[in-house]
Backbone as a chain_set.jsonl record, in Angstrom:
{"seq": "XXXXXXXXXXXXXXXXXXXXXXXXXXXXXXXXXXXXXXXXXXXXXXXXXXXXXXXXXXX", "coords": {"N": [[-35.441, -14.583, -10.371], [-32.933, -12.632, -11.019], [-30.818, -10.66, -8.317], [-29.173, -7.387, -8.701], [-26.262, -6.809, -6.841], [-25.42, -3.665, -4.876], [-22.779, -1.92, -5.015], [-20.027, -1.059, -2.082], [-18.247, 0.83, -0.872], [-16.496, 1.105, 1.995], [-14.623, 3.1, 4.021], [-12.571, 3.001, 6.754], [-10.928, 1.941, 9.797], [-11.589, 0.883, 12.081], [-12.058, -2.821, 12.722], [-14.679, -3.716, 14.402], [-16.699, -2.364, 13.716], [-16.715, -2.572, 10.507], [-17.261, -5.707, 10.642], [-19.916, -5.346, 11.872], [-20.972, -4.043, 9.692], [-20.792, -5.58, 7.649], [-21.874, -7.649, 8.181], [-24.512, -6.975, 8.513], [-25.193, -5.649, 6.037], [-24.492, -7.794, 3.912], [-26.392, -9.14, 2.377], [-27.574, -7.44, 0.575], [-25.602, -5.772, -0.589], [-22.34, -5.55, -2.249], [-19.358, -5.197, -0.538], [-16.476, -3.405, -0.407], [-13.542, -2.801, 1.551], [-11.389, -0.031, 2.517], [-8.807, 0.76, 3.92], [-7.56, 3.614, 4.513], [-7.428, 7.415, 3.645], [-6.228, 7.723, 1.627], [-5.992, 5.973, -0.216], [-8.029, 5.06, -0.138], [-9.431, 7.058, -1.921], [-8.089, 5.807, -4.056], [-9.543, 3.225, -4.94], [-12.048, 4.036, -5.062], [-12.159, 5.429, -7.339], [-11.28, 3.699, -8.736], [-13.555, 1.354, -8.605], [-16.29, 2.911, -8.564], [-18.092, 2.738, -6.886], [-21.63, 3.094, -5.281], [-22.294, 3.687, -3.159], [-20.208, 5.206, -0.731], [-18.761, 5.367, 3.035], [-17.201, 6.709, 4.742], [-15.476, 6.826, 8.061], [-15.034, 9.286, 9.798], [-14.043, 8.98, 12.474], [-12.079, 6.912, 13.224], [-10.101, 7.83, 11.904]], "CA": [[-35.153, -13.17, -10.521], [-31.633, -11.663, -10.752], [-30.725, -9.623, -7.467], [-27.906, -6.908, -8.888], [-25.875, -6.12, -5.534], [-25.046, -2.321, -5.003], [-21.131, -1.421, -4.406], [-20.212, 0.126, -0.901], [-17.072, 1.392, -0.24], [-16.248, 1.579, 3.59], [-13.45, 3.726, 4.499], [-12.181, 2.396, 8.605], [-9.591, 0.732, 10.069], [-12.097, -0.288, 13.035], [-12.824, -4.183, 12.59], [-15.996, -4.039, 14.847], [-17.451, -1.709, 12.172], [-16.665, -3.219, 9.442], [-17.624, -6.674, 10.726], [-20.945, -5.253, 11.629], [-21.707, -3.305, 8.48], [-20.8, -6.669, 6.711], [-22.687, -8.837, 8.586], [-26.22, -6.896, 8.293], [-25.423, -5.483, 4.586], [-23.906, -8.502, 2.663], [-27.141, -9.605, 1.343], [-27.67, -6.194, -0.516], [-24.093, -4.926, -0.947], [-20.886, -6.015, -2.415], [-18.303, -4.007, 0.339], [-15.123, -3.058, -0.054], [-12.936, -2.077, 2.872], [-9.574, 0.607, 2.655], [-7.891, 1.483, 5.806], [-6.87, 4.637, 4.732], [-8.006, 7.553, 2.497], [-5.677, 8.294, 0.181], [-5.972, 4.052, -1.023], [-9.805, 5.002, -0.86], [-10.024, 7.77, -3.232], [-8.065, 5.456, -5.601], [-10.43, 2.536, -4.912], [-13.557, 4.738, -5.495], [-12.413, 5.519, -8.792], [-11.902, 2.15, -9.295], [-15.08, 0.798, -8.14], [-17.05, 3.601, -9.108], [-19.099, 2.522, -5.636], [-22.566, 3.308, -5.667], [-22.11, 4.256, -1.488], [-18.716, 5.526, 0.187], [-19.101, 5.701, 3.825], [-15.839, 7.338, 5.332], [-15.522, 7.017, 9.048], [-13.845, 10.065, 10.559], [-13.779, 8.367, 13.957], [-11.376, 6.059, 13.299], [-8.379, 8.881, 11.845]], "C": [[-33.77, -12.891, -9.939], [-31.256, -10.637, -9.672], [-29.255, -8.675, -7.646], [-27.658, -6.009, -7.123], [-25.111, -4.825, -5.759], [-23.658, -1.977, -4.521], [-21.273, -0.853, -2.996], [-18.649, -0.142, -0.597], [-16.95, 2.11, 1.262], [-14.888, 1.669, 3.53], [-13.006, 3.615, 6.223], [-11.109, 2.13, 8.967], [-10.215, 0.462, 11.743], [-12.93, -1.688, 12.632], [-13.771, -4.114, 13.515], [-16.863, -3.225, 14.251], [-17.659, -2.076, 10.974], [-17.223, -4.953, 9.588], [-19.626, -6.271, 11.2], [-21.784, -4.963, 10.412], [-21.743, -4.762, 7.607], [-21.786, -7.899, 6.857], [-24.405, -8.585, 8.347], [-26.451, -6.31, 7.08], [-24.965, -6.326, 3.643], [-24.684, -8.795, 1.981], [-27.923, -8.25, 0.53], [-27.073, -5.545, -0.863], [-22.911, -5.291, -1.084], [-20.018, -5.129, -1.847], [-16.967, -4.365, 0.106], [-14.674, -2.397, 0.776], [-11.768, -1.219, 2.462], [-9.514, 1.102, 4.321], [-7.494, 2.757, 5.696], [-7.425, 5.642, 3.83], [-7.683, 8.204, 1.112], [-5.883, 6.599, -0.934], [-7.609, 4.09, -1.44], [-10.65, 5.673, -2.008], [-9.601, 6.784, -4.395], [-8.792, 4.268, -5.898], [-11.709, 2.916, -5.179], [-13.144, 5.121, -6.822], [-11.993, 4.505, -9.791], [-13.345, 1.574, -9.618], [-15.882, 1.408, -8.606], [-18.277, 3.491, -8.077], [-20.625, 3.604, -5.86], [-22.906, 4.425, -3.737], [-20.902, 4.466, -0.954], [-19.176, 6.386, 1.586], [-17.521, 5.753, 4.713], [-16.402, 7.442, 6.955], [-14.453, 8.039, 9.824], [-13.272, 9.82, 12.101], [-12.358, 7.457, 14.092], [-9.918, 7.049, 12.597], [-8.518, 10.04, 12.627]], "O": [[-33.477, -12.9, -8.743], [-31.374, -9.498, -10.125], [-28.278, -8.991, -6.967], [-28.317, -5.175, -6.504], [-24.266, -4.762, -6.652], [-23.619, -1.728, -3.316], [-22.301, -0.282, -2.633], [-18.097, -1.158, -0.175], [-17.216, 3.268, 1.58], [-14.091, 0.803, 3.168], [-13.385, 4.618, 6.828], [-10.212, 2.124, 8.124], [-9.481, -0.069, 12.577], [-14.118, -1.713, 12.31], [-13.837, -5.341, 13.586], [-18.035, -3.581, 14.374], [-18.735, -1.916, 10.398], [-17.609, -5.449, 8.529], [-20.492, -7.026, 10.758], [-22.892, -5.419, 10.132], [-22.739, -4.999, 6.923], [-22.262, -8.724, 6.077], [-25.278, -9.422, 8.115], [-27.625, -6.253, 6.714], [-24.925, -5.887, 2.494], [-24.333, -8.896, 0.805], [-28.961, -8.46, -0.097], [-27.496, -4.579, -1.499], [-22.251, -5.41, -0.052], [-19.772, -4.149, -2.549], [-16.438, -5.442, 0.379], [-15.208, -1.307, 0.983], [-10.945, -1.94, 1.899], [-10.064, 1.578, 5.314], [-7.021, 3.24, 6.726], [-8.075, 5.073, 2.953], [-8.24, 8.766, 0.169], [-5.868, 6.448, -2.155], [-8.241, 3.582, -2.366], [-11.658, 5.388, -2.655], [-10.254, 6.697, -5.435], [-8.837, 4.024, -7.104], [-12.506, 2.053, -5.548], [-14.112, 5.106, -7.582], [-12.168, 4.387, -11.004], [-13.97, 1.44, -10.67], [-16.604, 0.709, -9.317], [-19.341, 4.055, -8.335], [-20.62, 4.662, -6.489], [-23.527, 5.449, -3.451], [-20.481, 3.362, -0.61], [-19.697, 7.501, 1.589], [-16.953, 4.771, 5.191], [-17.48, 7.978, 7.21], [-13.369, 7.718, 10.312], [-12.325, 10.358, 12.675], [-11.708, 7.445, 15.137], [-8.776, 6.768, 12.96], [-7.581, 10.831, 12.731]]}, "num_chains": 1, "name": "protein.A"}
């Protein structure tokens, strides 16, 4: 059986966030990272991400 993985667009620029989120969602989510969020809106309408989780902590 075929497992289709779900997009997730994480918006950060903290690596101990992003290395967590990756480490306990890779086996149910193909993630993409931007650092910033003008690069993220144009990556979400790339991607068409199924999850975009913007961290306002980090700007």
């Amino acid at each position: 059986m075929l497992n289709k993985k779900k997009q997730l667009l994480l918006i950060t620029t903290r690596q101990k966030l992003i290395a967590g989120i990756g480490e306990g969602l890779s086996l149910h989510f193909e993630i993409s990272v931007s650092n910033s969020l003008h690069t993220g809106y144009n990556q979400a309408l790339k991607l068409l991400p199924d999850i975009i989780l913007v961290d306002y902590i980090s700007f």
